[in-house]
GULOPA-797794 format. One record per residue: residue number from 0; x, y, z of N, C-alpha, C, O in turn. Coordinates in Angstrom, 1 decimal. Example, Ala and Ser with C-alpha at 12.3 -4.5 7.8 and 13.67 -1.06 7.14 Angstrom:
BEGIN
<pos:0; n_east:13.2; n_north:-5.7; n_up:7.8; ca_east:12.3; ca_north:-4.5; ca_up:7.8; c_east:13.2; c_north:-3.3; c_up:7.8; o_east:14.2; o_north:-3.3; o_up:8.5>
<pos:1; n_east:12.8; n_north:-2.2; n_up:7.1; ca_east:13.7; ca_north:-1.1; ca_up:7.1; c_east:12.9; c_north:0.0; c_up:7.9; o_east:13.4; o_north:1.1; o_up:8.0>
This chain:
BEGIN
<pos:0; n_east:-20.1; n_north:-2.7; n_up:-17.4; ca_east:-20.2; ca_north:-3.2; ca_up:-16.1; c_east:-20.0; c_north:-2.0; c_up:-15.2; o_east:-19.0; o_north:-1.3; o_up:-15.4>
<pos:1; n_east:-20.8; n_north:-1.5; n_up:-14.1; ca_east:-20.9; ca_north:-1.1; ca_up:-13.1; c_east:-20.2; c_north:-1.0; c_up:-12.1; o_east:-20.6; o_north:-1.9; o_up:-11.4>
<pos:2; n_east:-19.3; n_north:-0.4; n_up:-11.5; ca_east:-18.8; ca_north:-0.8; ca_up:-10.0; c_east:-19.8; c_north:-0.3; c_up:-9.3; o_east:-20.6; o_north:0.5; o_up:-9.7>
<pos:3; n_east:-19.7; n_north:-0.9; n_up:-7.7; ca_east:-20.5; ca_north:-0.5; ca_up:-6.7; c_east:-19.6; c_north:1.0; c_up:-6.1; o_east:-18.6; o_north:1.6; o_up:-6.3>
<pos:4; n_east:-20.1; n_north:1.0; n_up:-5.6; ca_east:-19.9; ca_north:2.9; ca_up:-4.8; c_east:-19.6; c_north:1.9; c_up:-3.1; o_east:-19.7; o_north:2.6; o_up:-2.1>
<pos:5; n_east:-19.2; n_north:0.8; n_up:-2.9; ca_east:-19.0; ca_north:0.3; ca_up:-1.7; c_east:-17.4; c_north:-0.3; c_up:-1.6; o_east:-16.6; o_north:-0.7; o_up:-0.7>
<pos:6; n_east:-17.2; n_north:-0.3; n_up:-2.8; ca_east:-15.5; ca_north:-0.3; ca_up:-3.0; c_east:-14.7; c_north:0.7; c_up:-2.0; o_east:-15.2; o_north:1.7; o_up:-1.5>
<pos:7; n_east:-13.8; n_north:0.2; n_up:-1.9; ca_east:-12.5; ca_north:0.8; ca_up:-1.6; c_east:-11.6; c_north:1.8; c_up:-2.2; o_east:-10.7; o_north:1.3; o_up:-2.8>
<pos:8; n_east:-11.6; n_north:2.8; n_up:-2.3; ca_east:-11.1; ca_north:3.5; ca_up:-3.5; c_east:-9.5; c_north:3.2; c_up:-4.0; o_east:-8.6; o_north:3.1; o_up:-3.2>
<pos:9; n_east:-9.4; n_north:3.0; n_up:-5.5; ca_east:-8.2; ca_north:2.4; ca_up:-5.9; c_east:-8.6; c_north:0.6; c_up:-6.2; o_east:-7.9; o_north:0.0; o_up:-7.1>
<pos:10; n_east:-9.4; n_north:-0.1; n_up:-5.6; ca_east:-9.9; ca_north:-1.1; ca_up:-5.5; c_east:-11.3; c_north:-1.7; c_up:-6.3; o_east:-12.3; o_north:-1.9; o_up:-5.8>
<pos:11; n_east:-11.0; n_north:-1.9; n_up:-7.5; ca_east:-12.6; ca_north:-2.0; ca_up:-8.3; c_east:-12.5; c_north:-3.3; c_up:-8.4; o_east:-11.6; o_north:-4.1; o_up:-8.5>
<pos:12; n_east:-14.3; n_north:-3.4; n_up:-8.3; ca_east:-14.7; ca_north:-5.0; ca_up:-8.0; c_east:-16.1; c_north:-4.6; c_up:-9.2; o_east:-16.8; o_north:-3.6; o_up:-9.1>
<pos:13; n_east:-16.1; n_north:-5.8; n_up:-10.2; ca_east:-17.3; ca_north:-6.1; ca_up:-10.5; c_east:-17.9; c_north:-7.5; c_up:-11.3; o_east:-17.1; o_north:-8.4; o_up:-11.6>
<pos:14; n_east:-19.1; n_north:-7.7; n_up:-11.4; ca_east:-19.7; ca_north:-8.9; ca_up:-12.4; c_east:-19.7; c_north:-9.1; c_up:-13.6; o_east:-20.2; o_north:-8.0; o_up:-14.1>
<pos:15; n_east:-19.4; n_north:-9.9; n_up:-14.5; ca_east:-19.4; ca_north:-9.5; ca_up:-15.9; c_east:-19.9; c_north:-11.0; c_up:-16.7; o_east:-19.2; o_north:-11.8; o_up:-17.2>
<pos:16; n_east:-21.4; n_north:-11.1; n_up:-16.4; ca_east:-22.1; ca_north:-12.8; ca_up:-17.2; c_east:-20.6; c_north:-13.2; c_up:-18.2; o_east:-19.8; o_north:-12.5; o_up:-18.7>
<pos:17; n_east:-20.6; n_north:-14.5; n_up:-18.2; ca_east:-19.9; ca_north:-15.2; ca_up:-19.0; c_east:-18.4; c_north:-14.8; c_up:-19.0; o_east:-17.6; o_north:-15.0; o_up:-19.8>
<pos:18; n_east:-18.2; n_north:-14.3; n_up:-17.8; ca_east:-16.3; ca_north:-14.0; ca_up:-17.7; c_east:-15.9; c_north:-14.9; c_up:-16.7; o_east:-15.9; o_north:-14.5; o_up:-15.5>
<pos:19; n_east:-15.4; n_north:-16.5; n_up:-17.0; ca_east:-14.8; ca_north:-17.1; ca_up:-16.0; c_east:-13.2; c_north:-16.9; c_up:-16.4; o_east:-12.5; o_north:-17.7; o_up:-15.7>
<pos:20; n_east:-12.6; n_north:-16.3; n_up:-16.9; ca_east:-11.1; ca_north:-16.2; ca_up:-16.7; c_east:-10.5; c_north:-15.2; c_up:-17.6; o_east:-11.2; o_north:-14.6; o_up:-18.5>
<pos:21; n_east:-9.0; n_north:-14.8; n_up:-17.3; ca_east:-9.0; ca_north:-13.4; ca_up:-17.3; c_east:-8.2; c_north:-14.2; c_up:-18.5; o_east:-7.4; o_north:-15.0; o_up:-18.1>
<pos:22; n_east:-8.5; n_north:-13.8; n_up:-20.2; ca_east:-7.8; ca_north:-14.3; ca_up:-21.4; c_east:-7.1; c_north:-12.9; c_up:-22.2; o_east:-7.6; o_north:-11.7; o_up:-22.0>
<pos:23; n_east:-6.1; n_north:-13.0; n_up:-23.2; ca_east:-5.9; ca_north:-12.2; ca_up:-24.4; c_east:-7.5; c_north:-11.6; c_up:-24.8; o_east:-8.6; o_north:-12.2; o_up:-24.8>
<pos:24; n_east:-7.2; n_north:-10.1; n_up:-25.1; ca_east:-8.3; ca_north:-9.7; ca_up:-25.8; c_east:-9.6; c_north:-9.6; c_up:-25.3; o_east:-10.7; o_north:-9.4; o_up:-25.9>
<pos:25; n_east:-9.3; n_north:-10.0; n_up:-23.8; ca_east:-10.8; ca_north:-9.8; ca_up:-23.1; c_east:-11.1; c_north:-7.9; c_up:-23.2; o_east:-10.3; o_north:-7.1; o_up:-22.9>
<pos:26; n_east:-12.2; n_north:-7.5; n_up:-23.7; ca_east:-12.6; ca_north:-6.1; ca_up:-23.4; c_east:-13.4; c_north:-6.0; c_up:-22.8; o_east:-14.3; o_north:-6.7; o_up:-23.3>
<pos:27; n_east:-13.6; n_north:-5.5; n_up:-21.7; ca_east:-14.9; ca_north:-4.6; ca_up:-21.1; c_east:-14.8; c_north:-3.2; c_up:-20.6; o_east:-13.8; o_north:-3.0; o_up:-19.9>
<pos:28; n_east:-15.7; n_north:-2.3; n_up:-20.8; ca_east:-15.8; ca_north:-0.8; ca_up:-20.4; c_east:-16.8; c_north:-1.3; c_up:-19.0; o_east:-17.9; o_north:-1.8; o_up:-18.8>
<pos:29; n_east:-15.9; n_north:-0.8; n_up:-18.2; ca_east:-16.1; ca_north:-0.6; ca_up:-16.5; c_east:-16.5; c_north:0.9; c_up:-15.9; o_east:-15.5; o_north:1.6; o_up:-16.0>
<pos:30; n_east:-17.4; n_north:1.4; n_up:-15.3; ca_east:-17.3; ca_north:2.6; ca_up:-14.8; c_east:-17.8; c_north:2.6; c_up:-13.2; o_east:-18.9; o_north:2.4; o_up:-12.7>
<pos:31; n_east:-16.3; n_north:2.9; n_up:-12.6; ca_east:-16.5; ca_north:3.0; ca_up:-11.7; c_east:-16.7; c_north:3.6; c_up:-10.3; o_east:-15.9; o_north:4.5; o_up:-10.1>
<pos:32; n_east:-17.4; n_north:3.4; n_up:-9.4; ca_east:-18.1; ca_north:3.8; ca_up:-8.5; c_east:-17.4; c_north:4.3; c_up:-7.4; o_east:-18.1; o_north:4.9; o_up:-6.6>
<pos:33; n_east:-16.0; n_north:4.1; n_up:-7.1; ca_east:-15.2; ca_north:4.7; ca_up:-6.3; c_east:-14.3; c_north:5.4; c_up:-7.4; o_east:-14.4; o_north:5.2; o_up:-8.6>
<pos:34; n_east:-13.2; n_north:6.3; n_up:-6.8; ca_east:-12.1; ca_north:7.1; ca_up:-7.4; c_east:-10.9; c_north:6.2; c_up:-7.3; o_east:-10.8; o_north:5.7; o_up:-6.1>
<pos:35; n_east:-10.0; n_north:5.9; n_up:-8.1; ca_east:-8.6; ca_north:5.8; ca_up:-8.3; c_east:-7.5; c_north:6.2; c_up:-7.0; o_east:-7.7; o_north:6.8; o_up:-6.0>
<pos:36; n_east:-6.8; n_north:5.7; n_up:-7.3; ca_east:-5.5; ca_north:6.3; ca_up:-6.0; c_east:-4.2; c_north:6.3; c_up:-6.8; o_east:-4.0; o_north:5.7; o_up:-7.9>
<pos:37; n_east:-3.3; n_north:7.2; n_up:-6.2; ca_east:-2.2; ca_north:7.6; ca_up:-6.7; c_east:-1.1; c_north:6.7; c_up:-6.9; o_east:-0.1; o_north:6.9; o_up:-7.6>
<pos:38; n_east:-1.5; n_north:5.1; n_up:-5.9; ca_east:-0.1; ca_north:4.1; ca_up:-6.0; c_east:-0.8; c_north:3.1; c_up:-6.7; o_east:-0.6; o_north:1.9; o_up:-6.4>
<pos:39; n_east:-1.8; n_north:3.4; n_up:-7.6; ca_east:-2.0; ca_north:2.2; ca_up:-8.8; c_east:-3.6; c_north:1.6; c_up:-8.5; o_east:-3.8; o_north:1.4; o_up:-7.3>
<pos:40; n_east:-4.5; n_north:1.2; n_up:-9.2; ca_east:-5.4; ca_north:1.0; ca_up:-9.2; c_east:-6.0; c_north:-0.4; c_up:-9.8; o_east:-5.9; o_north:-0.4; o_up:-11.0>
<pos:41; n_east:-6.5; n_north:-1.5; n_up:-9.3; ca_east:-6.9; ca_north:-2.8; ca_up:-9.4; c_east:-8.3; c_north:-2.8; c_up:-9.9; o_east:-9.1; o_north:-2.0; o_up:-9.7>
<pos:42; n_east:-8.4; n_north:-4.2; n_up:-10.9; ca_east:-9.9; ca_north:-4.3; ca_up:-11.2; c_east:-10.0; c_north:-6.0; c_up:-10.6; o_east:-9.0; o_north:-6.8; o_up:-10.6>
<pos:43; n_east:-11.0; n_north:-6.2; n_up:-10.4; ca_east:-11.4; ca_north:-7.6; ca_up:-10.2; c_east:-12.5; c_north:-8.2; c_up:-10.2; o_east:-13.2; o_north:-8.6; o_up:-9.3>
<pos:44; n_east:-12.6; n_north:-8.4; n_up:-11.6; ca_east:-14.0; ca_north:-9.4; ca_up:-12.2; c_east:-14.3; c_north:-10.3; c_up:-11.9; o_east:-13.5; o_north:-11.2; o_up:-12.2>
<pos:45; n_east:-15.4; n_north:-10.7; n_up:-11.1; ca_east:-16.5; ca_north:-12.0; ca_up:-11.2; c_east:-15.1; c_north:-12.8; c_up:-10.0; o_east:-14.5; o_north:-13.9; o_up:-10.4>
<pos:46; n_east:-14.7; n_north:-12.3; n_up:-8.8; ca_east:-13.8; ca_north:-13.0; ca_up:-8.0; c_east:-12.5; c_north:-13.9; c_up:-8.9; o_east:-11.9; o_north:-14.9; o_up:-8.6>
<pos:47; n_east:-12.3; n_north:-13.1; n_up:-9.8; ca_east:-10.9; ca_north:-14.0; ca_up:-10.5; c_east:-9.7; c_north:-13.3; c_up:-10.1; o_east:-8.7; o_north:-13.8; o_up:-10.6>
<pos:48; n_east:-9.5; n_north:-12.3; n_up:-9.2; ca_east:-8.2; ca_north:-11.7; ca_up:-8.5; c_east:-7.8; c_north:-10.4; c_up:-9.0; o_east:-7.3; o_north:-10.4; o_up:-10.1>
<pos:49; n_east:-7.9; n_north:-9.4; n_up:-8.2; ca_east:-7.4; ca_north:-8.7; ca_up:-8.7; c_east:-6.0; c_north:-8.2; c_up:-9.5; o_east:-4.9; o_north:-8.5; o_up:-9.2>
<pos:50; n_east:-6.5; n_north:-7.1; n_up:-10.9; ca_east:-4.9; ca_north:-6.8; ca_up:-11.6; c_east:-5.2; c_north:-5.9; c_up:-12.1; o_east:-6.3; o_north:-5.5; o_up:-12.5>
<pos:51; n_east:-4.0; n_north:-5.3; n_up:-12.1; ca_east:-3.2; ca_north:-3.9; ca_up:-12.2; c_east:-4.0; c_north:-3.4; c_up:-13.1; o_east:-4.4; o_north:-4.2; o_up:-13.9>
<pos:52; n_east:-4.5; n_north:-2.3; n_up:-13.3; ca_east:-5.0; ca_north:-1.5; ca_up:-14.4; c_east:-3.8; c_north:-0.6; c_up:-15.0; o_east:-3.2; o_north:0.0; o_up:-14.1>
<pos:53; n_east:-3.4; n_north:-0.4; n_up:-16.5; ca_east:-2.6; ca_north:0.3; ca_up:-17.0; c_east:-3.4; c_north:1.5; c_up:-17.7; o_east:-4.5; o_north:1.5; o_up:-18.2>
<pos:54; n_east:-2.3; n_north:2.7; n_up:-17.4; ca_east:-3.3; ca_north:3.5; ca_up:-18.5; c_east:-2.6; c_north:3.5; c_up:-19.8; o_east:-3.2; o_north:3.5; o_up:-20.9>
<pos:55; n_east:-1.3; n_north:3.5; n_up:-19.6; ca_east:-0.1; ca_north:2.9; ca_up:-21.1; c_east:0.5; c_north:1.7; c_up:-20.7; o_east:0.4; o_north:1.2; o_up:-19.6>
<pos:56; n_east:1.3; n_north:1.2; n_up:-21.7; ca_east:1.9; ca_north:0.1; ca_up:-21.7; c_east:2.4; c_north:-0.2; c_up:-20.2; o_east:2.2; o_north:-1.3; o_up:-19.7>
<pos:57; n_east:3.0; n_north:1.0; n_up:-19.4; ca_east:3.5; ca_north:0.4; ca_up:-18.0; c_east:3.1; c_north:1.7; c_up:-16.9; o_east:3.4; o_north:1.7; o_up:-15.7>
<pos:58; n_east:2.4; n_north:2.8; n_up:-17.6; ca_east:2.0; ca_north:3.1; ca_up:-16.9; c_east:0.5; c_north:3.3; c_up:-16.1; o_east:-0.5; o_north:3.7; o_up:-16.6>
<pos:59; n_east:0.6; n_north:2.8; n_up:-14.5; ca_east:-0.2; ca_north:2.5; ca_up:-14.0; c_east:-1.4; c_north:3.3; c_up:-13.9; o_east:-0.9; o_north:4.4; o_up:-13.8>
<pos:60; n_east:-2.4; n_north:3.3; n_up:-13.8; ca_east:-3.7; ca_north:3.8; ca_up:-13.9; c_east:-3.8; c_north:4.4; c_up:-12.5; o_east:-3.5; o_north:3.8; o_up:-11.5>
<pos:61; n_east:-4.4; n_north:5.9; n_up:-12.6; ca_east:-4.7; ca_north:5.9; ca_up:-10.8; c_east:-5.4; c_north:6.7; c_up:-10.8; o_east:-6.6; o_north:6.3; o_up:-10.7>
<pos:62; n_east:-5.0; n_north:8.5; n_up:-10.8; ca_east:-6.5; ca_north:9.2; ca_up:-11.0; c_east:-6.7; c_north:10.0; c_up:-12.4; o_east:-7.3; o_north:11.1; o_up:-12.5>
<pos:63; n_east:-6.3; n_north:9.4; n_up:-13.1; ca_east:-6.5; ca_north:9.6; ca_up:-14.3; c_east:-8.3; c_north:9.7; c_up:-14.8; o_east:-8.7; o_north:10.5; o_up:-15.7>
<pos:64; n_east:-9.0; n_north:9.0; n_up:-14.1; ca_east:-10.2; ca_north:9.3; ca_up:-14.7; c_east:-11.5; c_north:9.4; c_up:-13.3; o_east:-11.6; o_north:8.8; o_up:-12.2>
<pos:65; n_east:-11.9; n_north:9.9; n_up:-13.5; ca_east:-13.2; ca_north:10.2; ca_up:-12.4; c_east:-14.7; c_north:9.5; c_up:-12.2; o_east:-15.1; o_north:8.9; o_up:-13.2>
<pos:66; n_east:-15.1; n_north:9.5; n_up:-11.5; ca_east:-16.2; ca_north:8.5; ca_up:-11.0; c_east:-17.1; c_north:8.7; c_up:-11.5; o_east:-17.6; o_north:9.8; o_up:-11.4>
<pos:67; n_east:-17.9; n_north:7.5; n_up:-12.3; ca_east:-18.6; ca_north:7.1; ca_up:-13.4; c_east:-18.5; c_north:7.6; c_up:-14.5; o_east:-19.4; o_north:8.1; o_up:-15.2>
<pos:68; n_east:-17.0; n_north:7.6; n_up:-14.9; ca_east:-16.6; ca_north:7.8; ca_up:-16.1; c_east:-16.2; c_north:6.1; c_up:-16.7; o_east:-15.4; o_north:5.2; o_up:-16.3>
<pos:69; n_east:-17.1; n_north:6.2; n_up:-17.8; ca_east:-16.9; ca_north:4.8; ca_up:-18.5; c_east:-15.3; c_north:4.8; c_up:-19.2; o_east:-14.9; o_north:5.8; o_up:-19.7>
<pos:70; n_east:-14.5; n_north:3.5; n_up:-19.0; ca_east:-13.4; ca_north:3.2; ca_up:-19.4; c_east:-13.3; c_north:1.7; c_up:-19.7; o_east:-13.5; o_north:0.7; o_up:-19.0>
<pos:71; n_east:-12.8; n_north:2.0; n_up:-21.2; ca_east:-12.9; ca_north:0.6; ca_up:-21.7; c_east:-11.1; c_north:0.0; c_up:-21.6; o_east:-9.9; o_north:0.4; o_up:-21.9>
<pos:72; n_east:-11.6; n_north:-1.1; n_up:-20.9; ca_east:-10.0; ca_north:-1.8; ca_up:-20.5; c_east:-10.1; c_north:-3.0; c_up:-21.4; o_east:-11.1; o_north:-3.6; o_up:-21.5>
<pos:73; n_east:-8.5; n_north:-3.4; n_up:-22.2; ca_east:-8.5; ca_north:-4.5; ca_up:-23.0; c_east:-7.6; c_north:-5.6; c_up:-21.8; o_east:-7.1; o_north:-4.9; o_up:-21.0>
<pos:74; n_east:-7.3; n_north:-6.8; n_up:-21.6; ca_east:-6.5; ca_north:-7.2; ca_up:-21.1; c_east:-5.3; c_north:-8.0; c_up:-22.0; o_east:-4.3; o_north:-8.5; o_up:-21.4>
């Protein structure tokens, strides 16, 4: 999945066919089209609300990775 480059940075938004709810063990690799921010970084699939991206167990994801760098997130 794609982000758009019309995001908000720190704010990722995308589509993902057949994702109506956010379950155990959902995977998808997202690469996204804006950059990360330093007070924590959101994803939000197919309008089901945004949530926290981790890059370890509690720690929060921010600029750890660079734009259109593919990252695969489990939830």
């Amino acid at each position: 999945m794609v982000g758009p480059t019309t995001d908000t940075a720190g704010v990722w938004t995308g589509t993902c066919d057949g994702v109506t709810d956010y379950v155990d063990g959902l995977t998808i690799i997202y690469v996204p089209g804006v950059a990360g921010v330093s007070g924590g970084t959101t994803l939000n699939i197919n309008g089901l609300g945004a949530r926290t991206c981790y890059y370890t167990n509690s720690s929060k994801l921010t600029t750890h990775f660079a734009v259109n760098t593919p990252i695969m997130f489990t939830y």
